[in-house]
Structure formats: structure tokens, C-alpha cells
N, C-alpha and C positions, 0 to 999 in steps of 0.2 A: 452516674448516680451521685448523690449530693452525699459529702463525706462528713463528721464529728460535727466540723467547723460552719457544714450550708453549703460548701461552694463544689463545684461541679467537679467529677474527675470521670477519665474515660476507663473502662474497664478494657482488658484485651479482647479486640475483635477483629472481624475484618470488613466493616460496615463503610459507607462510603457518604457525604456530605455535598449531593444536590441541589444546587440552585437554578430557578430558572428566573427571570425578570422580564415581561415583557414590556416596552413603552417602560413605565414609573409604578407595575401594578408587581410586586413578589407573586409568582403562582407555583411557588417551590412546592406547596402543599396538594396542591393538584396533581403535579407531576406523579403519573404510578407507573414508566416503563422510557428507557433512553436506551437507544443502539447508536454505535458506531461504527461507519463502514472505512474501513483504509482499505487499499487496493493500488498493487505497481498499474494498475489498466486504468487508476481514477486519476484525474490531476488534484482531486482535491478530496476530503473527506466528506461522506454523506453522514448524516445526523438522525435519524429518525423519533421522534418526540410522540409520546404518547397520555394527552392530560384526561382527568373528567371533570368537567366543569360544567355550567349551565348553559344554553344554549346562545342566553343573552348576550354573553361575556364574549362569546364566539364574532358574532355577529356586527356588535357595538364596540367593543374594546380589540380584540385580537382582528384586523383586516388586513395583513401582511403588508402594510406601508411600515413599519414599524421594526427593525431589527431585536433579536430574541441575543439574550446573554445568557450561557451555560457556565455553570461555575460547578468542577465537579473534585472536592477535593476527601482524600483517604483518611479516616479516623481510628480509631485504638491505639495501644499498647504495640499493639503485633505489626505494627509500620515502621514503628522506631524513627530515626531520623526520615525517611522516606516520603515524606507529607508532601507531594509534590503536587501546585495546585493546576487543574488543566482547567482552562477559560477559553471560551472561542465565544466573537461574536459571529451571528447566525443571519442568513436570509432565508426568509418565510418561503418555499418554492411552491408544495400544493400540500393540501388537506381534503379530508372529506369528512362527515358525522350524520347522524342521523338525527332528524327535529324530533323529537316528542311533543307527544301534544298536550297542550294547551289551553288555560281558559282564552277568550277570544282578546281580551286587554289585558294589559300587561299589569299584575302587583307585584309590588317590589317582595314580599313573603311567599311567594311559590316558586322553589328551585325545584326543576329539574334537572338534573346531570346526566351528562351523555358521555360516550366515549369520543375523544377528538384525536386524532393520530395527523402530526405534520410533520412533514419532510425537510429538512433545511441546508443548507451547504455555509460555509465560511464564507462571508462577505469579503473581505478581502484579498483572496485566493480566488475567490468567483472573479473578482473586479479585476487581476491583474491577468491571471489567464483568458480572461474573452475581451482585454482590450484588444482595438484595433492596433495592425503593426504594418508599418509597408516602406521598403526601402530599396536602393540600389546600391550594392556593396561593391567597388572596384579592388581587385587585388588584397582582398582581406583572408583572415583565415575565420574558418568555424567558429574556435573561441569568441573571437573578436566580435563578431556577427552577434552569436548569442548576449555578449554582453551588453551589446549595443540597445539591441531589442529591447531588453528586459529594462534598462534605462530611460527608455523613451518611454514605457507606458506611464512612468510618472507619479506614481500613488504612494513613493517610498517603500516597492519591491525592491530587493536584492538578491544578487544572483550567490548561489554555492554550487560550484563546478566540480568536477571530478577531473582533474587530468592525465590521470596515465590510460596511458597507451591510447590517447585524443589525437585526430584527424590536426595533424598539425599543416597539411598541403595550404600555401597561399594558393586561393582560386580567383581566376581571371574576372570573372562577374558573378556576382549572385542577385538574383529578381524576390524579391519578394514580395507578392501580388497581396495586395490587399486582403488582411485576414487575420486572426486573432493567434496572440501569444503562443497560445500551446500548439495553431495549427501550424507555426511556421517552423516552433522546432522541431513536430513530428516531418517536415516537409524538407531540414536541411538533412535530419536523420536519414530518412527515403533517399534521398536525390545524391545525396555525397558523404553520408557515413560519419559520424559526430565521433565514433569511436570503432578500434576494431575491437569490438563486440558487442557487448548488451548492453544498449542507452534506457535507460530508463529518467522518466520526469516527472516533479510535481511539485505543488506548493504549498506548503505549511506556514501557519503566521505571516505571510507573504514572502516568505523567502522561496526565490525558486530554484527546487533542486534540481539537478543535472547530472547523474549517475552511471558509471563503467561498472554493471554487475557483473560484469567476469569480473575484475581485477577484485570486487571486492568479494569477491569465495576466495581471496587468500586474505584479505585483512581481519584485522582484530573482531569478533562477534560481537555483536550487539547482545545477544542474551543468550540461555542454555538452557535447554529443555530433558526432562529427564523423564523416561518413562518409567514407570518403576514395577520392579519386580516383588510378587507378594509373600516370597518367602528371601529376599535380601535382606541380610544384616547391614547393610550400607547403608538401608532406607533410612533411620534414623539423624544420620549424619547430612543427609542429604534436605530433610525436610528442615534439619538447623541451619544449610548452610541457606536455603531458601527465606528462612525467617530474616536472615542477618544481611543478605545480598537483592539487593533492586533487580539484577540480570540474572536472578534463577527461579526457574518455574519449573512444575513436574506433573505429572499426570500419572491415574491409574486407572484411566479410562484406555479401549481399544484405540488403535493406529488406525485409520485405513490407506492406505497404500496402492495409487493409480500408476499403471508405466502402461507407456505408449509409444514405444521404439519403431516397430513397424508400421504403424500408422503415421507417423509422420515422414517415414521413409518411403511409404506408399506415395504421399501428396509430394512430399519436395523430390524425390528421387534420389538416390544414390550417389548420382553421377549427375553435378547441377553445371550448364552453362550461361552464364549470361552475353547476348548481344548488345553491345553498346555501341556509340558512335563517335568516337576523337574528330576532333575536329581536321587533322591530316592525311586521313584516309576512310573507307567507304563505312566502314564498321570494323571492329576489335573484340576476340571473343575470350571472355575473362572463364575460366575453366575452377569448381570445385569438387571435394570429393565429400560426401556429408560426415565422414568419420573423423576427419582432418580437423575442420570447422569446430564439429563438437569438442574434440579434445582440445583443440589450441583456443577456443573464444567461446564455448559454452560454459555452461552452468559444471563445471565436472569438478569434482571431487572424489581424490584417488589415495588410498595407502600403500598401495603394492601396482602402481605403473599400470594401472588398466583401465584407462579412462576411455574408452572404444564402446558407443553402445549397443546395444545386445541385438541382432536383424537377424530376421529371417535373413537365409542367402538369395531366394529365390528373388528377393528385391536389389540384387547386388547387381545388374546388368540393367537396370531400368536410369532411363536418361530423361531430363526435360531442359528444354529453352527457357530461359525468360530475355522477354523484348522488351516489358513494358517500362525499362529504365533506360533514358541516356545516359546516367552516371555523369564521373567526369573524368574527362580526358582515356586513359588507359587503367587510373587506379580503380584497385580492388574496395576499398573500404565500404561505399554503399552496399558491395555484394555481402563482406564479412557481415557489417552491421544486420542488412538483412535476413539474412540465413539463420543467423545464432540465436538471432531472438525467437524465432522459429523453433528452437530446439533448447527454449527454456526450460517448458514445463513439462518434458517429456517423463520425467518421475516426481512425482505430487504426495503429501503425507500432510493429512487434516485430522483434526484430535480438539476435545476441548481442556480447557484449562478452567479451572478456579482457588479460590483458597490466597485470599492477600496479593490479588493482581495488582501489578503497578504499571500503570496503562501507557508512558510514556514508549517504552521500550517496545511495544505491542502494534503500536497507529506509526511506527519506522518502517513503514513497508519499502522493501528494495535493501533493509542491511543483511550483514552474515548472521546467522543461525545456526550452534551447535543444538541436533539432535541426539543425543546420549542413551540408547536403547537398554537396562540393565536383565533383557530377557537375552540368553545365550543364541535360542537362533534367531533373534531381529539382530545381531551385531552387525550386519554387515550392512544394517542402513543408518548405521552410526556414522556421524562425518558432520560435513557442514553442507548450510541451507541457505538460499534465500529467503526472508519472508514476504509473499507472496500476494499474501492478505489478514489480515482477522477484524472478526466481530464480534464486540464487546457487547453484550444485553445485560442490562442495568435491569433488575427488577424490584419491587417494592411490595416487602407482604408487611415487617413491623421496620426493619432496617431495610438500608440498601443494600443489596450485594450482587457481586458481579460474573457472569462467566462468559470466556470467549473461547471464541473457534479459531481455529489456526491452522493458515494453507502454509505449507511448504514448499517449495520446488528447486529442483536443480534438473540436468540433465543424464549424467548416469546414474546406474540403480545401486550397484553393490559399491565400494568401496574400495 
């Protein structure tokens, strides 16, 4: 609001400063509704854009040869230093609308406006992940392979690796058959284990990431989620430490809370064997147990040494083969890799948030996550998280503002 002097000042809010540009045309003012999809299962973020404009505009101007710029940055008081601007350019992938009708020729004075809803992805994350990749790698390792890759496709991608506890075997040949970025590193994953544990990938501003989610449930969190209880005298302390901190968010909305320990002990078994085939004899049979796995390379998080998750017994004697890996040589890694990721999201916790979101830390799908429960019996799903996913819905009634949903997961439930 315009102060003494005329000139502009922001009052405290938690309102949000949308842009969109299609081609050379601003249709910031169009724009009534922006989702953002992150996801460890997506390589890239999904956009979803929802304008009302006239038909024409659709038709004549907007025809997806045209790259879309978002420009989505945090306004008021109540941001503080925080103003962190998120910009992504966009490719147009589908749309649909409904025509209204019309006089039979066109005058430039009859708008009708329709609802237009378009899908989009990051153009440069699209381009670096579905470039073509194809090589033959002698005596190299994983790393090496990966970096390679990601090198050749050429558009000024860059790789960020994770290394601990990385697949450091030199392997005697590696094929890699004609096929795009992301399929070859889910195929070095498969075939030979990038890590023992949970690889996770994807690409952000074209950087492509390459992630050990086991190792990072012991590093430093990414942000901290508090849920709060409505008769704590803490709450106060906690909504300032929120105002003043990028990485603190809280909610007073319900938890819900999914576990599915014997359901995945139904499918993988207890008692997992893989058949493989070394090259010096007929077959080699790599032997796990699913409690082992979980506790040494899953998602687990423990305060009192009980990181074992919770089975019926009746599944404790159940056995399955897998054949459908050669693996390499005699190592374990492709089986570690395999299994654990398997036993990621065995305990899941979704919630939404709003109130001064700061979106950077939110679209980090795959960092650690403190959940901070201040209800006495949720304490024991207090600990740490992956984030797994969230979506951010941008709406627009006078200002913008914002709320997202928030998947969590690890692998044990209590703590």
C-alpha cells in the first residue's frame, strides 16, 4: 500500500508474486491456479498451469512451439530475508479447454474466456534426461560410467553424486544399449547396484542428481516439520522460530499414517535368494534375510536400537528365488540395491502445510526430514524422514497463496 511519501511498501503477508510469459505476451494476469509435482519416482518436476483467457489467445498465440517462463517469487514482511526467487523454463506437454461459442466471424471486441489447464515439465531436465546414451565401458567403475554419460549428452548438464558407501567394484564390461539418460542409470542401478542401498535420481536446473537415501537418514536435514499440539505452551516459540527459519514448518492439521510391513514381507519374502551367474561356474546363489536389509540399508530410523520391522511371524518361513538378474560376478550390491528400495516406503506420513511456505526446501525430494510430533502418544513417530514427495497448489482468490501436501517415508514405524 502506497505510504505518506506515494511509493509502495509491503505490509506483512504471506502472499506470493507470479509470473507467467508466454512467447513475448505477460499472461501473469490470467494465471488463477499453479501446482507443483516433486516426486523421488519423477526424474523431473511436473508443473501444472491453470489460465482463463479467450479462446483465441489459445489457439493463435499459445500452440506449444513456444517455451513458457514461471517466475514464482515470496512477498511481505513475514519472509524477511527469505525472498528466494524460483524460475523454471517450461515445455508445453498437453492441454485441453472447452470452445464457447461464438459469433461465426471473428471481432476483435467479443471475449469469451474459458478455463485452460496445461501440463508442463522443465525443458532442460526433459532434454538432458531423454537424451540418447550408448556406450561400451571396459574396466571402469559405476562412478565413472555415470559421469561419463551425463557428459556426453552435451547441453551443459552436470553431475552431483552421492558417494558413500557407492558401488566402487572396477567391472570388466558394461553395454550400454541404446537409450536415454535416466534409462541407463535405472539399468546400471538393476544390473550392478550404484550403491548398497537406496539410489535415488533426478534433475533439477539440469543438474543431475544421483543420491545414497540410506546414508542420508543420518545426515544433516533438509527442514523440520512440527506438528503441533493445541494446548502446548511451546507453540508460540515454535511459530517464531518458523517466522525467522527457511527450514521450519508446522502444521495443525491431522497426520495420516500408512505402514505396510507384512505386505511387503508377503511379496519379497522373508527369506530372499537371488540366482545369478559368475562367469566361472554354473550359477552362484547370493542369500538375504528381509530384517537384515532393512536395518543395515533401509530407510530406518532408531533411538533405542530397534530398527527390525514389525511381521506377522507367520511370514517368517516364506522363501522366494529371484532369476531374473545376472548381477555381476558373485557381488551382492545389485541384490542390496534392489531389496531396500523395496522397503522404502514401508511407513508413509502425509499432512498438509501452509502459512509462509518457502518452496525451495519442499521440491528437495529424496533429502532428510525431521518430523517432530508435540502430541505425547504420536512421539514415537518422531525421528527422521525422507521426503518422498510434495505438492504445492498455488491458488488465487485476491492474493496468492500457497499449500502443500507432504509425503514422508522411511522404513520403520516407531523409533
Amino acid at each position: 500500500m502506497p505510504d505518506e511519501l506515494g511509493k509502495k511498501s509491503f505490509v506483512p503477508g504471506r502472499s506470493y508474486d507470479i509470473q507467467l510469459f508466454i512467447k513475448d505476451r505477460d499472461y501473469s494476469n490470467d494465471l488463477v491456479k499453479c501446482q507443483i509435482i516433486s516426486s523421488v519416482n519423477s526424474i523431473y518436476d511436473i508443473i501444472k498451469l491453470e489460465l482463463f483467457i479467450d479462446a483465441r489467445d489459445i489457439l493463435v498465440d499459445i500452440t506449444g512451439e513456444d517455451p513458457l517462463k514461471l517466475l514464482i517469487t515470496p512477498i511481505g514482511e513475514v519472509f524477511g530475508d527469505r525472498q528466494e526467487q524460483f524460475e523454471m523454463e517450461l515445455m508445453y506437454v498437453k492441454s485441453s479447454f472447452e470452445m464457447p461459442i461464438k459469433q461465426m466471424l471473428y471481432t476483435p471486441y467479443q471475449v469469451d474466456r474459458t478455463t485452460f489447464p496445461v501440463t508442463c515439465i522443465p525443458r532442460k531436465c526433459f532434454q538432458t534426461m531423454t537424451s540418447l546414451v550408448n556406450d561400451i565401458y571396459i574396466g571402469q567403475t559405476i562412478q565413472t560410467v555415470i559421469q561419463d554419460l551425463v557428459d556426453s549428452v552435451g547441453n551443459g548438464a552436470t553431475l552431483d553424486i552421492d558417494t558413500d558407501n557407492i558401488n566402487t567394484d572396477t567391472i570388466d564390461q558394461i553395454l550400454i544399449p541404446p537409450t536415454t539418460l535416466s534409462n541407463a542409470i535405472d539399468y546400471l542401478n538393476k544390473t550392478f547396484g550404484i550403491y548398497d542401498g537406496i539410489c535415488q535420481y533426478d534433475c533439477h536446473d539440469n543438474i543431475v542428481h544421483v543420491r545414497n537415501l540410506t546414508k542420508r537418514m543420518t545426515k544433516e536435514s533438509s527442514f523440520t516439520v512440527y506438528q503441533l499440539a493445541s494446548d502446548d505452551p511451546d507453540t508460540v516459540n515454535i511459530l517464531a522460530e518458523s517466522s525467522q527459519k527457511p527450514n521450519v514448518y508446522y502444521t495443525y492439521d491431522q497426520i495420516n499414517l500408512t505402514y505396510g510391513g507384512n505386505l511387503k514381507a508377503s511379496t519379497l519374502s522373508k527369506n530372499i535368494k537371488h540366482i545369478v551367474k559368475p562367469s566361472d561356474t554354473l550359477y552362484y546363489e547370493i542369500e538375504q534375510d528381509l530384517n537384515d536389509i532393512a536395518e543395515k540399508y533401509g530407510l530406518t530410523y532408531s533411538t533405542q536400537n530397534n530398527k527390525k520391522i514389525q511381521l506377522d511371524s507367520i511370514v517368517d518361513n516364506r522363501t522366494r528365488y529371484y532369476t531374473d538378474s545376472t548381477g555381476y560376478e558373485k557381488e551382492e550390491h545389485f541384490a542390496i540395491a534392489n531389496i531396500s528400495k523395496m522397503l522404502a516406503n514401508i511407513t508413509m506420513l502425509d499432512f498438509r502445510l501452509e502459512r509462509n511456505l518457502n518452496l525451495l526446501p519442499l521440491i528437495d525430494v529424496g533429502s532428510n526430514v525431521i518430523f517432530n510430533s508435540k502430541i505425547s502418544e504420536y512421539v514415537n513417530l518422531t525421528g527422521n524422514y525422507i521426503l518422498r514427495s510434495c505438492v504445492i497448489n498455488f491458488n488465487r482468490v485476491r492474493d496468492w497463496e500457497a499449500v502443500s501436501h507432504v509425503y514422508l517415508m522411511r522404513t520403520n514405524k516407531d523409533r
